[in-house]
N, C-alpha and C positions, 0 to 999 in steps of 0.2 A: 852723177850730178854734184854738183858744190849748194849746199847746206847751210842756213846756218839758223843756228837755235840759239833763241834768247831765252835767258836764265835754263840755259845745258846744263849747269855744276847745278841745280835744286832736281827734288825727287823724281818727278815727272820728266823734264830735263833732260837730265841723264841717261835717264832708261830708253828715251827716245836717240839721245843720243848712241848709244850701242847699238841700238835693232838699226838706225843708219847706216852705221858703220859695217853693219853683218852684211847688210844687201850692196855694199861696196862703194857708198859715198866720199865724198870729200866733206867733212865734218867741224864745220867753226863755233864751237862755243862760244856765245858773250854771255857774262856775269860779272855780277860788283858785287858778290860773294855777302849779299845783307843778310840773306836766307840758305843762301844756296853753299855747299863747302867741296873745297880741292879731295876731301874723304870720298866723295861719290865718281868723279871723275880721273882718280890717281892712277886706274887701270888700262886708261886710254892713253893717258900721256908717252909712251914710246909707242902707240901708233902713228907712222908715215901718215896716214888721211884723216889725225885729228890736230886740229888746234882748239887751243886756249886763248882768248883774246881776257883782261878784264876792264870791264868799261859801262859804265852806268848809263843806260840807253835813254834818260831823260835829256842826254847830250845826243849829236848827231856822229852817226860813223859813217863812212867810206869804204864799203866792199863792193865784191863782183861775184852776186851769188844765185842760182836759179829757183832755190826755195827757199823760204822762211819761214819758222817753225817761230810765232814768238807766244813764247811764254814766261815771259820776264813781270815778277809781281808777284808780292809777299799771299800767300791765298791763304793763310790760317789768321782767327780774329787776333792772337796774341801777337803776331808782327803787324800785321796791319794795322792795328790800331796802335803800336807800338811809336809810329811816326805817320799819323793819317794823310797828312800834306803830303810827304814822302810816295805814299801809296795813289793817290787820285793822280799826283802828278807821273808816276810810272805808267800809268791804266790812259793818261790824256795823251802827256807830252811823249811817252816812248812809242805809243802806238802812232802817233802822229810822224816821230821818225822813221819809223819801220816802214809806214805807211810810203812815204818819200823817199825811202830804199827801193822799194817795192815797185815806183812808179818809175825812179830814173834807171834800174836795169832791167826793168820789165821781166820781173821776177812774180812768182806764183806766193801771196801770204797766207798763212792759217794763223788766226787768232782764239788761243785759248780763252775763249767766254768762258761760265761757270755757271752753275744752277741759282747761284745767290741772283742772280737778273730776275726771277722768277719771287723772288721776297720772302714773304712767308704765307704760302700762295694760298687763294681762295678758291683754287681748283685742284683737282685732285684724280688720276696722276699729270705732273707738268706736260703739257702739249706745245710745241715750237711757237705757236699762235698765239700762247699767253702771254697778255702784255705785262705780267708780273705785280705784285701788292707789294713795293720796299718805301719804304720811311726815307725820303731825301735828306734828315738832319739826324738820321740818329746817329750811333755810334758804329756801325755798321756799313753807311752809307758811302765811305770812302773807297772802301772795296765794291759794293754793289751798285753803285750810281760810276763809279771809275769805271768798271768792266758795262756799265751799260753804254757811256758814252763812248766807250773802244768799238763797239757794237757798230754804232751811230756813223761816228768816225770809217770805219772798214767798208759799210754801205755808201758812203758818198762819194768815196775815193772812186767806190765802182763804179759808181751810177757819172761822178763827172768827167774823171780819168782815167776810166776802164781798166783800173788795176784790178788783176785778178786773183780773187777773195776767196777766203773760206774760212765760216765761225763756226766752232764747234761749243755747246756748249757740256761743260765736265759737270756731272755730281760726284760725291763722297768717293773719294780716291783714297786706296792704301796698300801698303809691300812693303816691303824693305829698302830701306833708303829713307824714309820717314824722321824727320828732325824727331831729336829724342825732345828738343825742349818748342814743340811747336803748338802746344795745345791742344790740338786735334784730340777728339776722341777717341779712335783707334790706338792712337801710341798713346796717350794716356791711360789707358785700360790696362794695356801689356805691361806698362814699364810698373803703374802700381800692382798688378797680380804678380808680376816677376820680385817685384821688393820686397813681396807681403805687406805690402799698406793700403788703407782703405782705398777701394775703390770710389772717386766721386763721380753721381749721378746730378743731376742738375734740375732740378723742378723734381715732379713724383717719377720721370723716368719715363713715359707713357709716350714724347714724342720721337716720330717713327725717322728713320735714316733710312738710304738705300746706300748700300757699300760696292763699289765695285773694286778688282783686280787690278792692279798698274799693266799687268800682262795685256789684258781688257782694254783696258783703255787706249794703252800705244798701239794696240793692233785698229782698233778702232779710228784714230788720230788718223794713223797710214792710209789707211781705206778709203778716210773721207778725202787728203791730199790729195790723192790721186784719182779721186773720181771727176770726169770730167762735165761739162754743162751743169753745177750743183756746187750753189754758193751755201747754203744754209740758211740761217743758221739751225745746227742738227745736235739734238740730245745724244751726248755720252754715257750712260750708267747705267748700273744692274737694277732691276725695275724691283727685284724681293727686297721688300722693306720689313726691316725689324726695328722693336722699339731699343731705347738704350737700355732697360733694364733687359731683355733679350744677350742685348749684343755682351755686356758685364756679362753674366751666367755663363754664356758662352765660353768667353777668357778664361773666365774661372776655371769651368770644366776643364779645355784642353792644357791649363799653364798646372792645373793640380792645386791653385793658392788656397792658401788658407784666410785672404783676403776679404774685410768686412764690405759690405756697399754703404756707403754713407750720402745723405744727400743735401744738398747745397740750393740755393734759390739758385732761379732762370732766370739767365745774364737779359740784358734788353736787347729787343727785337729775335729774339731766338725764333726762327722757324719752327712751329709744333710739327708741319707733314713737310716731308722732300718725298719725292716717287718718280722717275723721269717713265712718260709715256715713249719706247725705242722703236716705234713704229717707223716713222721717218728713214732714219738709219736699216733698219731690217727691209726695208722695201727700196732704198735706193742704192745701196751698195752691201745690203747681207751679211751686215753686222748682228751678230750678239754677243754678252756677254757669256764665256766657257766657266771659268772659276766660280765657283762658288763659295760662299763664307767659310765655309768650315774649311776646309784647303786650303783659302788664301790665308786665313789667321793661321795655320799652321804653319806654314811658311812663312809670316811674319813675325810670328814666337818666335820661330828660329834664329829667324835673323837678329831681332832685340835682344837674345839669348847670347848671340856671340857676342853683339856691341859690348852687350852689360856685364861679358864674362858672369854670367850666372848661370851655375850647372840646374840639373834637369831635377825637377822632386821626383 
C-alpha cells in the first residue's frame, strides 16, 4: 500500500512509520518538524519506500495514497500551549484537509484522538461512551476541545460522504523517541534521575496515570487500521494505573539516582484519574497491551542514557 503519515518525523510517527515500512509499504511522511525532528526519521532516509515530504497540514496537499495515518499535533501541554491557536487550528483545519484527502482518493483515515477528550473524567475507568468532563476555556482546551472537534469532524465526513474512518483514542504513551524537552512526565522523570536533580512531582503526587508501550500502541493502531466494519472510536492504553509518586520511585529504583522528589503546585485543569477501560479493543480485534512498566522504563532509560551520553551508576 502507499501510506501516508502525518507528523511521521514525532515520536509516535515514526515508530509507526518503521513497523510500515517492515510489512513492506510505500511510506510518505508529512511534518513541519514544530515537535517532530529529522533525529527520529534519519534511518529511513535511504530507504527506496520512504519519503519525506515537509509541509504544515493546516495547508492542503495533493497526493495519491490508500491509507492515512494522521497524527499531526503537538500532544504535550508545553508545545501546545506553547502556540494554542497554532494547535486548535492543526486539530480543526488539518483534520479537515486530511479529511478531503481522504474523500477525493477514497482512501481509508485513522485519526489519532487521545484520552484528553475524556477531561478530567467523572468516571472511572474511561468507557468509549463517556462523553468526557473538559473546561472549553481553560488552558488545556486547545488540545482537548481541538481533538474533540477532529472527532466530530471524522464522524460527519462519514456519516455525509462515506469516508472511511477510524478514531482511535491514545492514553499516556512512552519509549524512546520521546522529546527530551517535551514536558511529559515520563521523560522528565528520566532526564531529572539521569542528571541527579530533583525530581518534580506536581500537587501531593496522589494522581493516578496509566502508561502504556510505543511498541503497545503501534501494534494496537495497526490492528485497529485494519479492522474491517469498525469505526470506533476505540481506547488505546495500558489500563495498570500508578500514581506519580509511584511512577518517580520507580525511575529512581531502575536509573540508581540519588535524586530528591520535590513538589510543585497542580498546573490548571490537571486530570487527578486517567484509566482507559480496553474492553472495546480486546473484544473487537484482540488487542492488549504486552509491556509492562518495568520493561518499558528500562528501555527507555536506555534510550535517554545514550541521548544524554550518561554512563550507567
Amino acid at each position: 500500500m502507499k501510506i501516508l503519515v502525518t507528523g511521521g518525523a514525532g515520536f509516535i510517527g515514526s515508530h509507526l512509520c518503521d513497523k510500515l515500512l517492515e510489512y513492506g509499504n510505500d511510506v510518505i511522511c508529512v511534518d513541519n518538524f514544530f515537535t517532530g525532528t529529522k533525529d527520529n526519521i534519519i534511518h529511513l532516509i535511504d530507504n527506496p519506500r520512504f519519503e519525506l515530504i515537509r509541509h504544515d497540514i493546516t495547508q492542503p496537499i495533493l497526493l495519491e495514497v490508500d491509507h492515512i495515518y494522521h497524527f499531526a499535533c503537538p500532544a504535550s501541554p508545553v508545545h501546545y500551549q506553547y502556540n494554542p491557536v497554532k494547535t486548535i487550528k492543526t486539530s480543526v483545519m488539518g483534520t479537515i484537509n486530511m479529511l478531503g484527502l481522504a474523500k477525493r482518493v477514497k482512501a481509508r483515515i485513522l485519526l489519532a484522538s487521545t484520552s484528553e477528550v475524556y477531561g478530567d473524567p467523572k468516571i472511572h475507568p474511561q468507557t468509549e461512551d463517556y462523553w468526557g468532563n473538559v473546561n472549553p476555556i481553560g488552558i488545556r482546551s486547545c488540545y482537548d476541545e481541538g481533538k474533540r472537534v477532529a472527532e466530530t469532524l471524522m464522524m460527519d465526513y462519514h456519516r455525509q460522504n462515506k469516508v472511511d474512518i477510524k478514531i482511535v483514542r491514545i492514553f499516556n504513551t512512552y519509549g524512546p523517541r520521546m522529546a527530551l524537552n517535551d514536558g511529559r512526565v515520563v521523560s522528565n522523570f528520566i532526564i531529572q534521575a539521569l542528571k541527579g536533580e530533583d525530581i518534580t512531582v506536581y500537587g501531593d503526587g496522589q494522581q493516578t496515570r496509566s502508561f502504556q508501550f510505543i511498541d503497545d500502541l503501534v501494534d494496537g493502531v495497526l490492528k485497529m487500521m485494519n479492522k474491517e466494519n469498525f469505526i470506533g472510536p476505540v481506547n488505546i492504553g495500558n489500563p495498570n494505573e500508578f500514581t506519580m509518586l509511584e511512577l518517580a520511585e520507580e525511575i529512581l529504583s531502575i536509573t540508581k539516582s540519588k535524586s530528591k522528589i520535590a513538589f510543585d503546585p497542580l498546573p490548571a485543569d490537571d486530570p487527578t484519574q486517567r484509566k482507559p477501560s480496553i474492553q472495546l479493543a480486546k473484544n473487537t480485534f484482540g488487542w492488549k497491551p504486552r509491556i509492562q512498566l518495568k520493561e518499558g522504563l528500562h528501555k527507555t532509560i536506555d534510550h535517554f542514557r545514550d541521548r544524554l551520553k550518561i554512563k550507567e551508576l
